[in-house]
N, C-alpha and C positions, 0 to 999 in steps of 0.2 A: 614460047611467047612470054609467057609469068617468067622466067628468068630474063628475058631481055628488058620487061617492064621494071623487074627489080631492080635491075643493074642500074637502069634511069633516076628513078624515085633516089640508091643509096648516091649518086653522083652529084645528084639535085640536093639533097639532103647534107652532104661534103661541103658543095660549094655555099650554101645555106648559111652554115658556122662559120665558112671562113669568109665570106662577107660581112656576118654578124662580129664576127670577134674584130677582123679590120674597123668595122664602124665604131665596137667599142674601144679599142684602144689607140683609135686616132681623133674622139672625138675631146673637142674643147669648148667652155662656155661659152654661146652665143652670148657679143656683147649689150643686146636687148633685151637678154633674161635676167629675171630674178634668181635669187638662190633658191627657192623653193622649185621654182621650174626646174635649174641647171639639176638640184639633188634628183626630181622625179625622171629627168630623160638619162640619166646614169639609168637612175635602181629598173626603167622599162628596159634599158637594153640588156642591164643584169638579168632580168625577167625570161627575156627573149630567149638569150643564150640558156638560160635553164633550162626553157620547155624545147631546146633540142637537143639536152642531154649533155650539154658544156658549164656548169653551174661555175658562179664567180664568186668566192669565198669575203665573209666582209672585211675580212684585211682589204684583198683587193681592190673591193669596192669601193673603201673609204681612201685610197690611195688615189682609184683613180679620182674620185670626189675634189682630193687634197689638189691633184698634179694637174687638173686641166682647170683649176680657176686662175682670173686673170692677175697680171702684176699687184694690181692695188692690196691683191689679198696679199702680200708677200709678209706680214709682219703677222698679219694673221696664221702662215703656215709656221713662222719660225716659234710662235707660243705653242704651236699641237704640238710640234715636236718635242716640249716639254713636259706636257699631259702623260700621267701615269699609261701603261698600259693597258690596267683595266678599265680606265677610263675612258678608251678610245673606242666606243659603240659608236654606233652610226646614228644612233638617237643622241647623242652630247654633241657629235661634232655638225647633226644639223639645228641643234640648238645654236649652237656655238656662232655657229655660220648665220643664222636668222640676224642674232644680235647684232655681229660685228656688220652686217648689210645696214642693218639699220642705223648703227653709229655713222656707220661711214655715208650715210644720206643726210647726217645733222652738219657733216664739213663739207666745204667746196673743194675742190684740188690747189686752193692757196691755203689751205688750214685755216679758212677763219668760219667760224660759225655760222651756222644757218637757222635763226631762231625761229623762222616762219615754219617751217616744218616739224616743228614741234608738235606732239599732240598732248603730249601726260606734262601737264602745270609741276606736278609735284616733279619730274625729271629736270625741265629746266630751273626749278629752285636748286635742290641739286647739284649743278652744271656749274651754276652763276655764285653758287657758295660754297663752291670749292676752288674757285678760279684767284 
């Protein structure tokens, strides 16, 4: 009986990871998330996969961080790839990714400025006296 319970639990426990590793490596930004959200439902499913003994290393992590954001980031991924090596912690490139979210909420998809969203006075002086 304890052996045919085992057998179940280690079956269960198989199929466990391999749903978990499909969800993590099929998953892509919800396009009503922020980047803060999109970073946290990676690093949980990173989590997941850990506490069943399939840990995801932060190369892979930030890979997949990097590969399932949407088109807009595209200019944004082609500057990481320029980023030293040591500098690609998964702290810099969710810095990285905070700002460029927030840039990219100061233009509209015809590149003209959005000054009502503004909040720091001192960024659109800045902005307007560099232009």
């Amino acid at each position: 009986m304890w052996k045919k319970l085992s057998t179940i639990y280690e079956l269960k426990s198989e199929t466990n990871k391999y749903l978990l590793q499909q969800r993590f490596f099929e998953y892509k930004m919800n396009p009503n998330d922020n980047i803060a959200t999109h970073i946290s439902k990676v690093e949980t499913l990173a989590q997941q996969m850990k506490d069943l003994g399939e840990p995801i290393s932060d190369v892979a992590l930030i890979t997949k961080i990097i590969c399932s954001l949407p088109d807009k980031y595209k200019n944004f991924i082609t500057a990481w790839d320029s980023v030293s090596s040591e500098e690609k912690t998964l702290e810099n490139l969710t810095a990285r990714l905070l700002k460029e979210e927030s840039l990219q909420d100061h233009w509209d998809s015809s590149g003209n400025f959005k000054p009502d969203l503004l909040v720091d006075s001192h960024w659109a002086y800045l902005l307007f006296n560099s232009l």
